[in-house]
N, CA, C and O atoms as a Tinker XYZ file with bonds, in Angstrom:
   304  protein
     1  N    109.886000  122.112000   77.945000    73     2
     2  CA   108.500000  121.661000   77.963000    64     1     3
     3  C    108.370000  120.610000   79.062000    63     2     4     5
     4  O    109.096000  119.623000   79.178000    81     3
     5  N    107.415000  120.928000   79.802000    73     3     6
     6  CA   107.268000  119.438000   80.780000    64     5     7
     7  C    105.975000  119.176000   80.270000    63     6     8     9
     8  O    105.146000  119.663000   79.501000    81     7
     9  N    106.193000  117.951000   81.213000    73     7    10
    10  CA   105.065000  116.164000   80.980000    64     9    11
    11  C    103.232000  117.107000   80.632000    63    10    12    13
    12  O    102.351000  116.812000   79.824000    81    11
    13  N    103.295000  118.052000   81.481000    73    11    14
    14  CA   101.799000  118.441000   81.359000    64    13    15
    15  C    101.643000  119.356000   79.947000    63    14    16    17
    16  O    100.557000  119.587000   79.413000    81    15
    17  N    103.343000  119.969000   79.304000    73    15    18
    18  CA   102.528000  120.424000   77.821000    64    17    19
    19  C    102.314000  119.942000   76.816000    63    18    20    21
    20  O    101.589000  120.358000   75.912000    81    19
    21  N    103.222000  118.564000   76.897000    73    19    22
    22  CA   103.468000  117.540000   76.027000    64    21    23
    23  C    102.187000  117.156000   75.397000    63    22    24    25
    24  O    101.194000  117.212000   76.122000    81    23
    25  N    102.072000  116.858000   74.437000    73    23    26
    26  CA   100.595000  116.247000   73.546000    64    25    27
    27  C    100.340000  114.659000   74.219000    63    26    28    29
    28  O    101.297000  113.885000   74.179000    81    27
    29  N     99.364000  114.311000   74.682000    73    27    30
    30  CA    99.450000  112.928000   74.548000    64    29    31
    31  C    100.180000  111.697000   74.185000    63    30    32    33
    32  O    100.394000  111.462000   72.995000    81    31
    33  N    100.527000  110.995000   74.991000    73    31    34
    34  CA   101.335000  109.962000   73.665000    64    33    35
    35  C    100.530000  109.162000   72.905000    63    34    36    37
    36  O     99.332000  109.441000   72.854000    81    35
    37  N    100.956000  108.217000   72.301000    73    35    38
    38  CA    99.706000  106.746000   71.573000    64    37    39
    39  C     99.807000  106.212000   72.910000    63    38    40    41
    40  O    100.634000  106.323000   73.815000    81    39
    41  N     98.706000  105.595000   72.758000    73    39    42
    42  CA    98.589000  104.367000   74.065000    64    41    43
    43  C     99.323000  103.320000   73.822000    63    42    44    45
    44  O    100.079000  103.604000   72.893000    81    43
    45  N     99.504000  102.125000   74.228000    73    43    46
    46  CA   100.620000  101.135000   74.516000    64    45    47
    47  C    101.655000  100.972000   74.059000    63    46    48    49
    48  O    102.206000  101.993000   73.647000    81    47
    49  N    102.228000   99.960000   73.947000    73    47    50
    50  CA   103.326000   99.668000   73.985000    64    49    51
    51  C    104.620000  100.363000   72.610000    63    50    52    53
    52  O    104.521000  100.365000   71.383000    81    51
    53  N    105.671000  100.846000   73.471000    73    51    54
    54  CA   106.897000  101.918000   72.727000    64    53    55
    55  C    107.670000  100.231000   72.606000    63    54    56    57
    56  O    107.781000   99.227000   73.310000    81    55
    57  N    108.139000  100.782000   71.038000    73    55    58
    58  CA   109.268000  100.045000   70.613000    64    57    59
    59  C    110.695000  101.355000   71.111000    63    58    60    61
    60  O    110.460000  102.493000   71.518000    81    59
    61  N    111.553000  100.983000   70.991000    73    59    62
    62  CA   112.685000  101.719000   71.939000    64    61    63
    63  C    113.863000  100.982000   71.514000    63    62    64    65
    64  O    113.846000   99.755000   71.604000    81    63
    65  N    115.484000  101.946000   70.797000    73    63    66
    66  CA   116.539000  101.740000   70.894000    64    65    67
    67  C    117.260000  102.225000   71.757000    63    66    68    69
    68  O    117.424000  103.436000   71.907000    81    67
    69  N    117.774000  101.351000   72.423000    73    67    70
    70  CA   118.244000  102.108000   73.748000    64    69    71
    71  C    120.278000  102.390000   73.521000    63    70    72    73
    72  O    121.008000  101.552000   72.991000    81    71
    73  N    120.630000  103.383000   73.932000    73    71    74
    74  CA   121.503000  103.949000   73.407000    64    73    75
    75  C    122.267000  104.014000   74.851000    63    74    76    77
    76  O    121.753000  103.696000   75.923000    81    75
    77  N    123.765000  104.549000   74.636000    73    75    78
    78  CA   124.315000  105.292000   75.664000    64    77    79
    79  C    123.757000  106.362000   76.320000    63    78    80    81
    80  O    123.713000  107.152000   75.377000    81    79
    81  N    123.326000  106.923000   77.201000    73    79    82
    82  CA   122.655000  107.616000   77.893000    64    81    83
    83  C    121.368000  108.368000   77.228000    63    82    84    85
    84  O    121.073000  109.555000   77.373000    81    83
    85  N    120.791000  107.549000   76.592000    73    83    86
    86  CA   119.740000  108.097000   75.585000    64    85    87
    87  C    118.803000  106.930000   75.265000    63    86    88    89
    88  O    119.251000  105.821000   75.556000    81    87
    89  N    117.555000  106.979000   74.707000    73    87    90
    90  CA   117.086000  106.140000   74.092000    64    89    91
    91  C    116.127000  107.125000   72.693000    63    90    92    93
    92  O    115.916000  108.336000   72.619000    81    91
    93  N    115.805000  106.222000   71.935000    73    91    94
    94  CA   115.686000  106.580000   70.683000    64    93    95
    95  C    113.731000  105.807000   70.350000    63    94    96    97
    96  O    113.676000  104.585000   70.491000    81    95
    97  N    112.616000  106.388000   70.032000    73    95    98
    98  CA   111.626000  105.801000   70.129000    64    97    99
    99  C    111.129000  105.121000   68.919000    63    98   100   101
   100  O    110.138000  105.706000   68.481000    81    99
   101  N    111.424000  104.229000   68.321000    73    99   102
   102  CA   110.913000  103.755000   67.301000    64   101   103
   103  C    109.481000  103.253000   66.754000    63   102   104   105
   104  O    109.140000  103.068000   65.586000    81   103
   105  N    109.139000  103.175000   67.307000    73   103   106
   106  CA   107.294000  102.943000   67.577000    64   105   107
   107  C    106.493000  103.583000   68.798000    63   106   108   109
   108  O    106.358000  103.079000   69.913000    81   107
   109  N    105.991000  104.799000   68.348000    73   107   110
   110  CA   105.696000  105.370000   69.340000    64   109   111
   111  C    104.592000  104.452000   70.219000    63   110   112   113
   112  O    104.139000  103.410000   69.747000    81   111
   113  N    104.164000  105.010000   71.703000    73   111   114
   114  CA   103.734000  104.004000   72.533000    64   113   115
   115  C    103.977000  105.120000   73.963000    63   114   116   117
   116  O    104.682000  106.128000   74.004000    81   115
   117  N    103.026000  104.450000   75.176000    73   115   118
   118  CA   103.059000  105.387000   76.011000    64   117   119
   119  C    103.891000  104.616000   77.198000    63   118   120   121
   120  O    103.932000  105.295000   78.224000    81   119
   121  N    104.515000  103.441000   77.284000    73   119   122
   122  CA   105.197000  102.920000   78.093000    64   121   123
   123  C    106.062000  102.032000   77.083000    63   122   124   125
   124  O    106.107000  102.035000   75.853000    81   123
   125  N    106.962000  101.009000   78.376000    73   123   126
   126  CA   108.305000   99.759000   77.397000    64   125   127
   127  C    107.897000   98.832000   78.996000    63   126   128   129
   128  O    107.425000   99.380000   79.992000    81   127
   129  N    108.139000   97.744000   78.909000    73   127   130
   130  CA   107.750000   96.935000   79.688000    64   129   131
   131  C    109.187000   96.130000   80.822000    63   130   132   133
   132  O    110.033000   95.371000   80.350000    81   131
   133  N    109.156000   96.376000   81.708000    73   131   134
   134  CA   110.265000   95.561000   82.500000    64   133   135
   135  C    110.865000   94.374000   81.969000    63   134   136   137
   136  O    110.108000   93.413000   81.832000    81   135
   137  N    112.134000   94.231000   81.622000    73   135   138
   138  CA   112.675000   92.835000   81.031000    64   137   139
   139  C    112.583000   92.107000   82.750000    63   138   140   141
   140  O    112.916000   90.923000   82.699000    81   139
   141  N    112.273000   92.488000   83.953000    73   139   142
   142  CA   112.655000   91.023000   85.055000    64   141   143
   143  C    111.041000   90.932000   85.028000    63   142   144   145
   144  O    110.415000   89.956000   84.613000    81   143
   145  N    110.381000   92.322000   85.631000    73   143   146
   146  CA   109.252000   92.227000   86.559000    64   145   147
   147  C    107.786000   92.139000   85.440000    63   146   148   149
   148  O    106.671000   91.755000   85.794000    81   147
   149  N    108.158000   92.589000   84.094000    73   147   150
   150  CA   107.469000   92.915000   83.497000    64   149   151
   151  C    106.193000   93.499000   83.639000    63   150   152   153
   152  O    105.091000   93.082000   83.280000    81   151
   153  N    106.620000   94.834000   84.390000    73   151   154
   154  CA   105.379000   95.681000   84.812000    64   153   155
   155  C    105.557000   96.962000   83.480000    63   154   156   157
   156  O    106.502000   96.944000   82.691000    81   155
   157  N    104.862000   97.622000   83.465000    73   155   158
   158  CA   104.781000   98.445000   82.297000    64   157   159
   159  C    105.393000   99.962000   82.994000    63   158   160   161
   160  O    105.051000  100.333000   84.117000    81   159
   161  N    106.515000  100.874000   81.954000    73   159   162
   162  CA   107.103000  101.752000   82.921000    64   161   163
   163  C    106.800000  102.572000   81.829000    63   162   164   165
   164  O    107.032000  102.218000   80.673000    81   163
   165  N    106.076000  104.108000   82.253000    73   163   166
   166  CA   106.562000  105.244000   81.327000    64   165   167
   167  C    107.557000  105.297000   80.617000    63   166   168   169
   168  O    108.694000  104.888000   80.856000    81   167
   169  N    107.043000  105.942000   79.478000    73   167   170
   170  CA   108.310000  106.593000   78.615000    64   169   171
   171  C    109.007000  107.916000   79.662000    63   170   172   173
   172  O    110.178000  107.871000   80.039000    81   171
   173  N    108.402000  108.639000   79.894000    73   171   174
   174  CA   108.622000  109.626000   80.839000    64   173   175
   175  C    109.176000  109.251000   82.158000    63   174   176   177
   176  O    109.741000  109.895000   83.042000    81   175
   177  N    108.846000  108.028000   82.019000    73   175   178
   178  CA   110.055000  107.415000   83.830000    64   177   179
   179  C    111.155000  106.377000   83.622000    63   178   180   181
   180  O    111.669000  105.735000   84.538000    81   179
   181  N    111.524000  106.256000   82.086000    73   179   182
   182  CA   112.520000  105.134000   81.925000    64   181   183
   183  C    113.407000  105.592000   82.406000    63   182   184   185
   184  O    113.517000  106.797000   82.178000    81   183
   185  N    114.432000  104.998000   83.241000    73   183   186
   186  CA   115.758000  105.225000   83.808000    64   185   187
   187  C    116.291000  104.242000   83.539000    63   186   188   189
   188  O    116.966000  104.412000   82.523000    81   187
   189  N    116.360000  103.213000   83.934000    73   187   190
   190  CA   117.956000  102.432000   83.576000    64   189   191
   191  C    117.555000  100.979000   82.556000    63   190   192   193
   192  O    116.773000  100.097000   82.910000    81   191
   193  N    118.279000  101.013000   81.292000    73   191   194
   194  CA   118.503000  100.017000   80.401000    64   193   195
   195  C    119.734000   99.460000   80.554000    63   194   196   197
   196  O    120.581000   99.676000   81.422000    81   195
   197  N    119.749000   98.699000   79.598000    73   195   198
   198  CA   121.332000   97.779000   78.712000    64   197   199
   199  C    121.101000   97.770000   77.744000    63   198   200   201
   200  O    120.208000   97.134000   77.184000    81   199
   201  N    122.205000   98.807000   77.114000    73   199   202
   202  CA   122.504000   99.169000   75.682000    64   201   203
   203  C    122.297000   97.924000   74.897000    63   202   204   205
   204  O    121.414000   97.613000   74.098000    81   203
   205  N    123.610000   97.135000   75.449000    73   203   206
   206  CA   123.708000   95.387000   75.294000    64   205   207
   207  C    122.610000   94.484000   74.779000    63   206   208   209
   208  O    122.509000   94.175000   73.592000    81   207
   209  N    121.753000   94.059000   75.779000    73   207   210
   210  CA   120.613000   93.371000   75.666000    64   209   211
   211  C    119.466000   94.253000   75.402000    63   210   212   213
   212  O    118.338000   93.762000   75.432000    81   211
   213  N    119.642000   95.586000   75.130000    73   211   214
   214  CA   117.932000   96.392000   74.705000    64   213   215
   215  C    117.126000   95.901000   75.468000    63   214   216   217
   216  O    116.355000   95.108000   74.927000    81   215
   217  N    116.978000   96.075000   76.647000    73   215   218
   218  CA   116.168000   95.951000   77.494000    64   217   219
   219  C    116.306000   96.968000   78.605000    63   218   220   221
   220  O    117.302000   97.550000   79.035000    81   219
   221  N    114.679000   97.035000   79.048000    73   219   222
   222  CA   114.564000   98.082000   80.202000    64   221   223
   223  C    114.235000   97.891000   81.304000    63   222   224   225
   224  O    113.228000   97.186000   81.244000    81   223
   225  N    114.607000   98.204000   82.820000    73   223   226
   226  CA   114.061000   97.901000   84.026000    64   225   227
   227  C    113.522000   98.859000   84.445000    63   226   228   229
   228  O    113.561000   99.974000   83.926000    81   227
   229  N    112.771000   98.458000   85.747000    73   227   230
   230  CA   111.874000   99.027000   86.412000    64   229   231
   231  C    112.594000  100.014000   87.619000    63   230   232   233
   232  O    112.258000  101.154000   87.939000    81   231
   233  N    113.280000   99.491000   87.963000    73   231   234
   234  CA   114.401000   99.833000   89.211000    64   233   235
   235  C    116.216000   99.578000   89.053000    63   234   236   237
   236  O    116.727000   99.069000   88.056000    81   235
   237  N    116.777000   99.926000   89.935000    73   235   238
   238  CA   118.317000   99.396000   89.835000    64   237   239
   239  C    118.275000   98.115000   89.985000    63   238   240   241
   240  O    118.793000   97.314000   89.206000    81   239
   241  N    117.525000   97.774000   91.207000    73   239   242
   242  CA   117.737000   96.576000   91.840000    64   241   243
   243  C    117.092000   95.440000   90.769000    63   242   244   245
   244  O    117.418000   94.253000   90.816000    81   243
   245  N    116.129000   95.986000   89.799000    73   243   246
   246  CA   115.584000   94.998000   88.959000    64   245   247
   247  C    117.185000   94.754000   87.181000    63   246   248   249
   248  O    117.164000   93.891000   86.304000    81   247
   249  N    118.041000   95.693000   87.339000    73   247   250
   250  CA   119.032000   96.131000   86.818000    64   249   251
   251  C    119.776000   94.577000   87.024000    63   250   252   253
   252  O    119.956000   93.632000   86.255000    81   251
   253  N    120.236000   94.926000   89.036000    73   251   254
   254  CA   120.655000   93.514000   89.277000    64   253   255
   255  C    120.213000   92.480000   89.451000    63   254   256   257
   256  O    120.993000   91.592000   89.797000    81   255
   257  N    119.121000   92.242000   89.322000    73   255   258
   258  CA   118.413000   90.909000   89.443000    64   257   259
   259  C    118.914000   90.260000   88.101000    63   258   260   261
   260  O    119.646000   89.271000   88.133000    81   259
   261  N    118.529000   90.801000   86.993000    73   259   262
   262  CA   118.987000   90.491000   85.358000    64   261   263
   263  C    120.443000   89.985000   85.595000    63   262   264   265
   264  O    120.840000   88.852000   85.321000    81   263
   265  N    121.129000   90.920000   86.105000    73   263   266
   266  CA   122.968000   90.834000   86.272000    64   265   267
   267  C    122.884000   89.517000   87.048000    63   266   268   269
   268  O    123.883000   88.800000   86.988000    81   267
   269  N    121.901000   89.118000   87.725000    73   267   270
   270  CA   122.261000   87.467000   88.532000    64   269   271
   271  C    122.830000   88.496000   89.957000    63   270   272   273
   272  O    123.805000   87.970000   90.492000    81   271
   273  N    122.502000   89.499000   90.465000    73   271   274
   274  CA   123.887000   90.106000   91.953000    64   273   275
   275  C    122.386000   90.018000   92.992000    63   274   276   277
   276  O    121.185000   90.276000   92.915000    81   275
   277  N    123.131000   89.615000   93.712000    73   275   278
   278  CA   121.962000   89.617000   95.020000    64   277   279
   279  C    122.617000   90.603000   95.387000    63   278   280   281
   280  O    123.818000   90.842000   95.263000    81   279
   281  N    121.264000   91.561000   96.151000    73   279   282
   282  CA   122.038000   92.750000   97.318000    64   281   283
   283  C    120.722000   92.336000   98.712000    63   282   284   285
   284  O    119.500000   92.189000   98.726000    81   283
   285  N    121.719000   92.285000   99.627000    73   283   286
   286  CA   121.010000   92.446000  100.810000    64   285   287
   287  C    120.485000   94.103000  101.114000    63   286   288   289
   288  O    121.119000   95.038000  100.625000    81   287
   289  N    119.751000   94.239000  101.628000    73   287   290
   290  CA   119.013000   95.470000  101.857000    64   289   291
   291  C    119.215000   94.855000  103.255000    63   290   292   293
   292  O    119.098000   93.751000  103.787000    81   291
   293  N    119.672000   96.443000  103.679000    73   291   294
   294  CA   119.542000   96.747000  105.269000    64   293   295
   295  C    118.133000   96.651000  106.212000    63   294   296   297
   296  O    117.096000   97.163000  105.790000    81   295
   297  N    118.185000   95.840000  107.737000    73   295   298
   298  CA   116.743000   95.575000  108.060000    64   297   299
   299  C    116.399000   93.787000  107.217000    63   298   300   301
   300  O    115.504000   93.030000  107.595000    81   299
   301  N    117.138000   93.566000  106.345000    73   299   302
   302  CA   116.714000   92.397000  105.800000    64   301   303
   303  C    116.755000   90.521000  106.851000    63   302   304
   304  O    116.356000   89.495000  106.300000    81   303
């Protein structure tokens, strides 16, 4: 099934157990919110958590910002 046969979700905010390569939806909701940037991310576009701290980012790089790792980006 893709995103366009799917029923609607509820509107705001997903409670979420986040698992080893999985997450689990406990309160349904149509997004989970960035633990750095706190911008609001699809359920349908979550990619990278911490099992650890149950929290979700927006990007990798928002991944390492949390971790404390600076990365220089090329051009920088």
């Amino acid at each position: 099934m893709n995103r366009f046969e799917r029923p609607p979700s509820t509107p705001g905010l997903a409670q979420v157990d986040y698992l080893d390569g999985d997450f689990r939806v406990i309160r349904p909701g149509a997004f989970v919110r960035c633990a750095v940037t706190g911008e609001p991310i699809p359920l349908e576009e979550l990619r990278y958590w911490d099992v650890t701290l149950q929290e979700a980012y927006s990007s990798p790089q928002a991944k390492l910002t949390r971790l404390g790792v600076k990365v220089k980006l090329s051009g920088d």
